[in-house]
C-alpha positions as CSV (number, residue, x, y, z in Angstrom):
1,X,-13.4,-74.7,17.5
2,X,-11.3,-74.8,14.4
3,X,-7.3,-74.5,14.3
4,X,-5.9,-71.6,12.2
5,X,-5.5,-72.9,8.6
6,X,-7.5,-72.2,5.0
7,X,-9.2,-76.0,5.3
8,X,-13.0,-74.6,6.3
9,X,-14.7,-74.0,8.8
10,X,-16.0,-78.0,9.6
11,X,-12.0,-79.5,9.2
12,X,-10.8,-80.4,13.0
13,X,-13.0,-79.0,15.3
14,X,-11.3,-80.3,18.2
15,X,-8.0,-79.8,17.7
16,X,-9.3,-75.7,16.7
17,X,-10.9,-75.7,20.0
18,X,-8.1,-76.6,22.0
19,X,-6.0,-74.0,19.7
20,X,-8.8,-71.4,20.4
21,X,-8.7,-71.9,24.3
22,X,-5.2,-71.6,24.6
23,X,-4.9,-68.6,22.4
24,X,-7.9,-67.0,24.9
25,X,-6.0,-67.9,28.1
26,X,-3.0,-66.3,26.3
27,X,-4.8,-63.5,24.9
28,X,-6.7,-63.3,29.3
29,X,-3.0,-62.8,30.1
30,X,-2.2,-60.2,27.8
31,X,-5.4,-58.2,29.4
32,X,-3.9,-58.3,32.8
33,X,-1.2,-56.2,31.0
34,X,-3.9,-54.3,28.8
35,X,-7.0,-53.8,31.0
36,X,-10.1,-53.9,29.1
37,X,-11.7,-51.0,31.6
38,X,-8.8,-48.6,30.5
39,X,-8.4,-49.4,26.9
40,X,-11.8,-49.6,25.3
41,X,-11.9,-45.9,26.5
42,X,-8.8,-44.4,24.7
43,X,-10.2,-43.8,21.6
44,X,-13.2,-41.9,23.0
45,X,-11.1,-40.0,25.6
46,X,-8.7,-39.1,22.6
47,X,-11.4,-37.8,20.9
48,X,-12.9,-36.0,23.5
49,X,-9.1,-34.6,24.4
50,X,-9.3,-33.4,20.8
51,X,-12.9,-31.7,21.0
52,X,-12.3,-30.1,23.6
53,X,-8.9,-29.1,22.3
54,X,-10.3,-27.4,19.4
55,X,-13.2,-25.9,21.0
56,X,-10.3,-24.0,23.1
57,X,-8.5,-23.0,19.9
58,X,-11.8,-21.7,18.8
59,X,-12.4,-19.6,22.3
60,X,-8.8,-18.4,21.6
61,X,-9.8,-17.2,18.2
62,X,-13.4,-16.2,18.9
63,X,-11.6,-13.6,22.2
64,X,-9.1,-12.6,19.5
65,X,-11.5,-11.6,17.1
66,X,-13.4,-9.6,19.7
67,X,-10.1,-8.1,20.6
68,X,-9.7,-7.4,17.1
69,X,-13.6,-6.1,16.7
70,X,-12.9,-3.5,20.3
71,X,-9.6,-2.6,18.7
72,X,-11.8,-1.7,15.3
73,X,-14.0,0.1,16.9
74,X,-11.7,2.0,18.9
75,X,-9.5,3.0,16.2
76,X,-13.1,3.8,14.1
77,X,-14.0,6.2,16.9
78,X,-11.0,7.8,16.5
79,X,-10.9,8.7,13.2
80,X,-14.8,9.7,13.6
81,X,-13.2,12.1,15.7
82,X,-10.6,13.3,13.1
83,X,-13.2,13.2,10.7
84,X,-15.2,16.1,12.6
85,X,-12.6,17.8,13.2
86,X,-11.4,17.4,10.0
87,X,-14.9,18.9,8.3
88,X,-14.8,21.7,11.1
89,X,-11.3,22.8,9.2
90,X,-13.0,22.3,6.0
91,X,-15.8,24.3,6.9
92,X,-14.1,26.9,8.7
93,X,-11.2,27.3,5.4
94,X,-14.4,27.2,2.9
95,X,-15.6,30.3,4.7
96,X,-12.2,32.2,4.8
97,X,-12.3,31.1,1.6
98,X,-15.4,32.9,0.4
99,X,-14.8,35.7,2.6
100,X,-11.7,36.2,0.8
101,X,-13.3,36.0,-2.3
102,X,-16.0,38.4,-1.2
103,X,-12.5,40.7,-0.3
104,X,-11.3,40.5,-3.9
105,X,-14.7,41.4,-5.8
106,X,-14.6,44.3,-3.4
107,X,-10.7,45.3,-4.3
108,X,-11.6,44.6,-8.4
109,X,-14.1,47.3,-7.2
110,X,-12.1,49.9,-5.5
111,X,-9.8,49.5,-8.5
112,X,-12.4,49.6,-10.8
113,X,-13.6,52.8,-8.9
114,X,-10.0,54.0,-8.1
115,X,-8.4,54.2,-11.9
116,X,-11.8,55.6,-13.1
117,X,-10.9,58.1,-10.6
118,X,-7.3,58.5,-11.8
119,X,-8.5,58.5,-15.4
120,X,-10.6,62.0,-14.5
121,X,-7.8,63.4,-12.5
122,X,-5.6,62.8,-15.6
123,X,-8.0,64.2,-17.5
124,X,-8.4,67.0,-15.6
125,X,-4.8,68.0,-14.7
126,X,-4.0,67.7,-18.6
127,X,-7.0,69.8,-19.3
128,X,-5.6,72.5,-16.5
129,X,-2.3,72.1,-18.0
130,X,-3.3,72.8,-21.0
131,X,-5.1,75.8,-20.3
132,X,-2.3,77.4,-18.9
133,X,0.2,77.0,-21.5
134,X,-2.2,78.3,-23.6
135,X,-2.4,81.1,-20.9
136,X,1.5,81.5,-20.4
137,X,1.8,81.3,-24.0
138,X,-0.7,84.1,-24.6
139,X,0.8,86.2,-22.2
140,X,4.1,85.3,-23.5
141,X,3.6,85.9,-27.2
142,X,0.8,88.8,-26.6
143,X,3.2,91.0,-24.0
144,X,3.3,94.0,-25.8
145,X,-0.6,94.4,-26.8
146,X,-1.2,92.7,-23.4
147,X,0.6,95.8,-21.4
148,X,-0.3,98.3,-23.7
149,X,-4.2,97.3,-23.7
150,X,-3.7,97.4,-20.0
151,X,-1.7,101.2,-20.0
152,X,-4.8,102.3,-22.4
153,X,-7.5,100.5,-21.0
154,X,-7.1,101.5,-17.2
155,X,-8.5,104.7,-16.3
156,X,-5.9,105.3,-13.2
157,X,-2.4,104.1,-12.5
158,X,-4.5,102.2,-9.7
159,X,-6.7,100.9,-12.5
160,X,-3.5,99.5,-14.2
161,X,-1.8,97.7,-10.7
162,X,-5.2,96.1,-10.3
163,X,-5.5,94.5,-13.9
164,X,-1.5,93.1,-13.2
165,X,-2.1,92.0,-9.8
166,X,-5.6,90.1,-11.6
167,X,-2.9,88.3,-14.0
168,X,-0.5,87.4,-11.6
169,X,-3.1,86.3,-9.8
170,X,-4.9,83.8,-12.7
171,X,-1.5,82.7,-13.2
172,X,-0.9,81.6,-9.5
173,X,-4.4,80.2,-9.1
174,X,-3.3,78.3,-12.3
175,X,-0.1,76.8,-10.9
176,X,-1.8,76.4,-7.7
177,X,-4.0,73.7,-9.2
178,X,-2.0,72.7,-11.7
179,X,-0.1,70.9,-8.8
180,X,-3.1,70.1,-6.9
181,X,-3.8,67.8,-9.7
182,X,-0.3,66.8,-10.0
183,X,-0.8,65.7,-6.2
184,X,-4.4,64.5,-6.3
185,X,-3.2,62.6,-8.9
186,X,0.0,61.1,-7.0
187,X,-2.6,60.0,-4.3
188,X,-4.9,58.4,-6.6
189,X,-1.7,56.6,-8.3
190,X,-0.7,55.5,-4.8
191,X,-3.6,54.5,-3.9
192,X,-4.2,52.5,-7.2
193,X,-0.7,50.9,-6.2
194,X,-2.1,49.7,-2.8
195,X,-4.9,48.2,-4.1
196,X,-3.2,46.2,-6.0
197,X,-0.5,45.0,-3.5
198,X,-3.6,44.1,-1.8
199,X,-5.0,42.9,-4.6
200,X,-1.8,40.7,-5.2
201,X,-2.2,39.7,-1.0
202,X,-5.9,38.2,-1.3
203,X,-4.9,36.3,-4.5
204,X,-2.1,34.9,-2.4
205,X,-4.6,34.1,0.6
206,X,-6.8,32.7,-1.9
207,X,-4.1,30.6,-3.2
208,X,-3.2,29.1,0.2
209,X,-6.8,28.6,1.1
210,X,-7.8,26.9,-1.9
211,X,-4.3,24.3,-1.6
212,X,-5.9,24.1,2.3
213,X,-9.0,23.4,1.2
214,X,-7.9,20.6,-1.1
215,X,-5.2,19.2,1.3
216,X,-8.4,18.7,4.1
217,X,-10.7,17.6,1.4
218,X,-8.4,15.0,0.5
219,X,-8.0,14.2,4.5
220,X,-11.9,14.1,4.9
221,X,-12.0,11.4,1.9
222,X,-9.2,10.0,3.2
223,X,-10.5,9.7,6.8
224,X,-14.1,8.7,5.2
225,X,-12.5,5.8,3.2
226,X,-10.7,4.5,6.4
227,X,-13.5,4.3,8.5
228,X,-15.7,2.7,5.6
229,X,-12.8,-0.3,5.4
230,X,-13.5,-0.2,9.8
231,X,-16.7,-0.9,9.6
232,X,-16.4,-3.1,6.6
233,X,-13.8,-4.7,8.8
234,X,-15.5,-4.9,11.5
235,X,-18.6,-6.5,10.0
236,X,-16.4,-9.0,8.9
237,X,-15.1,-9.8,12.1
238,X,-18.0,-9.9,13.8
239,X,-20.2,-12.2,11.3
240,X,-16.5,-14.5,12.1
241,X,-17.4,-13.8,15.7
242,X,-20.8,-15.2,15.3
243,X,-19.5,-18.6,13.0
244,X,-17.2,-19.2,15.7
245,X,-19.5,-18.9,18.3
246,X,-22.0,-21.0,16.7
247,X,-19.1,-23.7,15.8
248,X,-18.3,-23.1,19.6
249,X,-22.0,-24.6,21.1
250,X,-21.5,-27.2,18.1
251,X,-18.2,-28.3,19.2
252,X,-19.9,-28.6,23.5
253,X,-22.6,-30.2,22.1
254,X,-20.3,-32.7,20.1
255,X,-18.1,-32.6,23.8
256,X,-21.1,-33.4,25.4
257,X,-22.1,-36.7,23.1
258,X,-18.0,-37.9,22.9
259,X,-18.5,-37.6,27.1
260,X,-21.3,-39.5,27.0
261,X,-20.6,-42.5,24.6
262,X,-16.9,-42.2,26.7
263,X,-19.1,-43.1,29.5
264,X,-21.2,-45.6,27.5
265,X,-17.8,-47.1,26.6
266,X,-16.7,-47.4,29.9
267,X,-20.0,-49.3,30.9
268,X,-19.5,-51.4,28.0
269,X,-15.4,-52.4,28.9
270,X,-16.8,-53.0,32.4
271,X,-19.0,-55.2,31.0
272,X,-17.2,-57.1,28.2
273,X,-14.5,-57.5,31.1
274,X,-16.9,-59.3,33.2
275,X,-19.0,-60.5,30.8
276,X,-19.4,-64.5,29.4
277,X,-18.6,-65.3,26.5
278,X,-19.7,-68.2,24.0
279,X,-17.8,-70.6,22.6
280,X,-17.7,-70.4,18.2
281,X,-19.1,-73.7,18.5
282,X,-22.1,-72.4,19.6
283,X,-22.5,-69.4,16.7
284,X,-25.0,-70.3,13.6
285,X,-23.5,-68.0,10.8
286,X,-26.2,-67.2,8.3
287,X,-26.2,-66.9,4.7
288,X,-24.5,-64.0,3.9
289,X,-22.3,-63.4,7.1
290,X,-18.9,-64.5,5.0
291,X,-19.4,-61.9,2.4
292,X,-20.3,-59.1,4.9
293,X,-17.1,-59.8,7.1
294,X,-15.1,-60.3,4.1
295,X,-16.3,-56.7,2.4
296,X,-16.1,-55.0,5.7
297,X,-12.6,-56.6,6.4
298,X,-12.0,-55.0,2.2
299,X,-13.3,-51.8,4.1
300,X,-11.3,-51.6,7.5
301,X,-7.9,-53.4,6.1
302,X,-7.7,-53.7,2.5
303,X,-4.2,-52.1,2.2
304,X,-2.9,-53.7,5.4
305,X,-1.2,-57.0,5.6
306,X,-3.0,-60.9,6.4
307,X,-2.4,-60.5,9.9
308,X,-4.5,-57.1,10.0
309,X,-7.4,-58.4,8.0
310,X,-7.4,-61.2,10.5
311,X,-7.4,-59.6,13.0
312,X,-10.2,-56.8,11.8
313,X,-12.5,-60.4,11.2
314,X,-11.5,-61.1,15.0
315,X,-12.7,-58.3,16.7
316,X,-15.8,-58.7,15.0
317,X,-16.4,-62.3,15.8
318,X,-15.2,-61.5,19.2
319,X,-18.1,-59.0,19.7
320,X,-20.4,-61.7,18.4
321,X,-19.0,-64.5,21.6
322,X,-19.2,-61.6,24.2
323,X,-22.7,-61.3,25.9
324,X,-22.1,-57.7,26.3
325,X,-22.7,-57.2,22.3
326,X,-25.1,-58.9,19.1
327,X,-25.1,-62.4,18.7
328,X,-24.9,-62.2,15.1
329,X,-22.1,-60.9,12.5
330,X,-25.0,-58.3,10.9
331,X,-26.1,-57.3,14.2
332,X,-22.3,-56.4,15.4
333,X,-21.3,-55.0,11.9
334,X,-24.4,-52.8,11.5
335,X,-24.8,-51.5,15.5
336,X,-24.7,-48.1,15.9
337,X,-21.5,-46.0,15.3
338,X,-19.8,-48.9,15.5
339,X,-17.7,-49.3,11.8
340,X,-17.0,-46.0,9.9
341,X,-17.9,-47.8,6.7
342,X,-21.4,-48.8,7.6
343,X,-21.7,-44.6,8.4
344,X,-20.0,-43.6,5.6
345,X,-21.4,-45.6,2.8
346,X,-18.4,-47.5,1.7
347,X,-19.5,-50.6,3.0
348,X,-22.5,-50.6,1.0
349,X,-21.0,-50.0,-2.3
350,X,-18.5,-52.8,-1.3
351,X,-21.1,-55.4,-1.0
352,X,-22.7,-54.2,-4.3
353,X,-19.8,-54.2,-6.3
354,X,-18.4,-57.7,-4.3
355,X,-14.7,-55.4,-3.9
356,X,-13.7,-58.0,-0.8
357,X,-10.2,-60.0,-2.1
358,X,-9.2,-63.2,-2.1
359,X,-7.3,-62.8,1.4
360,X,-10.2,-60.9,2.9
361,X,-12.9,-64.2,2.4
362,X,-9.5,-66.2,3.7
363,X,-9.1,-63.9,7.2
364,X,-12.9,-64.2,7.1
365,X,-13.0,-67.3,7.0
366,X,-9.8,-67.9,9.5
367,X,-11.8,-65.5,12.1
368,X,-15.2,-67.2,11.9
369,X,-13.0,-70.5,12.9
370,X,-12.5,-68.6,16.0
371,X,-9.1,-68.2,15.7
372,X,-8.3,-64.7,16.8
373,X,-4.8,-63.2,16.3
374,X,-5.8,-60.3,19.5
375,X,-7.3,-62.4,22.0
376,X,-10.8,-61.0,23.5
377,X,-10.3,-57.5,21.8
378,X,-13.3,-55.9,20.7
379,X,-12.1,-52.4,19.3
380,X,-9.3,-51.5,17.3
381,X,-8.3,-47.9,15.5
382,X,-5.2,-45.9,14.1
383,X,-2.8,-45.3,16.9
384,X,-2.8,-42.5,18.9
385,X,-0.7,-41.1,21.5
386,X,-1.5,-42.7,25.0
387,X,-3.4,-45.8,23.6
388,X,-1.9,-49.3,24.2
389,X,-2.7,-52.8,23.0
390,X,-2.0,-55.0,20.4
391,X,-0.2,-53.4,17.3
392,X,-0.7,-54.6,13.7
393,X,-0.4,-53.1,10.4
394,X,-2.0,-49.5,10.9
395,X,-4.1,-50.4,13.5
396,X,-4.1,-51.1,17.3
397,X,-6.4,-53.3,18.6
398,X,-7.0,-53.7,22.2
């Protein structure tokens, strides 16, 4: 094993070895403070802490939005109902409405009818008037050869009383309906006069039906448009209600897998804590393993100080010792879920573009010594709230 230093990895392996073994029985003491069982589950149980966290803030808004869709519908059936009733007035003020109009062609009728009438009686009591001025003026102008055709004309005194009485008579029978037209005439006047107060009354019905008519028109549209927003609404909220229950089953489903590699972790810790572990002597590094540590250590802890890029190159060469994990640096670096990178793609445009620094080939180097900075850990992450170990840089390793 080779002491801490930037001399290579075959400069004094002996006096490494002894420097490795007393930094493992340092870093075996540290575990009895940061149990290997308990830590190499944090970052799972954080994670699953936080799925299931957000798959209750989901619930939360998937029963709000529900709420929200009831409360819609609700407040939709409402206005359906105002909207009925709404077209009930509108119906019912549409018919006053025409009945009142039906009312008014009627009065234009009657009026029509009524001064036709009045026009005649005019005529009429102007013709009657007329006729007896002309009468009265006769009599009046003609007296004398009126009374003296009437003294030589009658046959009798009787004859003569008779042929008075007659003209008295024509001339009371003229006055008579000379003021029977007068009143006929009055009538027809007042009754023209009615007609058109009413007249005058339906236009003022119609008036007020017609602003009725447009204030509940303007209510229906209203009312229409409001309830078209509803069910816009909530067909919106309930296509959200459906995302969020189909983000819902994804979120237990990724519950279920973050329970299940937690429990896969918590095999593994078990194991790594009673596992065996080689000695770096007995590691063969192939061609190749420098640059991929040094690339992923680019990857992992380019931005973080020495000690971190050390210490990212330890955990890796400490998976390679322990039994529990690949014997080789490809085979830890590349198992399964293991390093974001590998998932994500960054490591493999690291190694094709060769972006590993000077420092990262020396903490590469330095770890494949088997010097290691955090003891026997074999996971490290950002820090998160419950999660103890070994702090460096950004990153806790434990």
């Amino acid at each position: 094993m080779k002491k801490r230093g930037d001399r290579g990895i075959t400069t004094k392996y002996r006096k490494g070895a002894l420097f490795f073994a007393l930094v493992a029985s340092s870093c075996l003491m540290a575990l009895t403070f940061f149990p290997i069982k308990g830590l190499a589950t944090q970052s799972t149980k954080q994670q699953l802490e936080e799925a299931k966290e957000k798959k209750q803030q989901s619930q939360d808004e998937l029963n709000n939005t529900k709420d929200d869709i009831a409360e819609m519908n609700e407040e939709k059936s409402s206005l359906q109902g105002q909207l009925n009733s709404l077209n009930n007035q509108l119906s019912e003020v549409s018919n006053n409405l025409a009945e009142i109009e039906e009312q008014i062609n009627d009065k234009e009728t009657d009026i029509e009818n009524t001064l036709a009438e009045l026009e005649a009686a005019r005529n009429t009591e102007a013709y009657q008037y007329s006729s007896m001025k002309k009468r009265v003026q006769f009599i009046y102008e003609k007296q004398n050869f009126v009374f003296w055709d009437m003294i030589l004309s009658a046959g009798s005194f009787a004859d003569f009383l008779n042929q008075n009485h007659f003209i008295e008579e024509l001339s009371s029978y003229d006055k008579r309906k000379f003021e029977e037209y007068i009143a006929t005439r009055k009538l027809i006047e007042e009754k023209e006069a009615s007609l058109e107060e009413e007249m005058n009354q339906l236009e003022e019905y119609q008036l007020k039906e017609k602003a009725e008519q447009s204030r509940v028109s303007g209510l229906v549209s209203q009312t229409s448009g409001s309830i078209k927003q509803y069910s816009n609404d909530i067909s919106d909220a309930e296509a959200k209600a459906e995302e969020l229950e189909a983000q819902i089953k994804a979120q237990e489903a990724d519950i279920k897998a973050l329970e299940a590699k937690l429990a896969e972790e918590m095999r593994l810790s078990k194991l790594a804590a009673a596992s065996k572990w080689r000695d770096i002597s007995e590691v063969t590094f192939a061609e190749g393993d420098r640059y991929l540590l040094a690339n992923l250590i680019y990857c992992e802890a380019g931005s973080e100080p020495y000690e971190g890029k050390v210490a990212v190159g330890a955990v890796v060469i400490n998976r390679v010792l322990s039994s529990v994990y690949p014997d080789t640096v490809v085979g830890v670096i590349y198992q399964n879920k293991q390093f974001s990178p590998v998932a994500s793609g960054r490591l493999a445009l690291a190694l094709a573009e060769g972006r590993a620094s000077a420092s990262c080939y020396q903490a590469a180097d330095e770890a494949m010594t088997g010097y290691s900075n955090v003891g026997n850990c074999v996971y490290f992450r950002t820090p998160v709230p419950g999660l103890s170990g070994i702090n460096i840089g950004g990153h806790v390793f434990y």
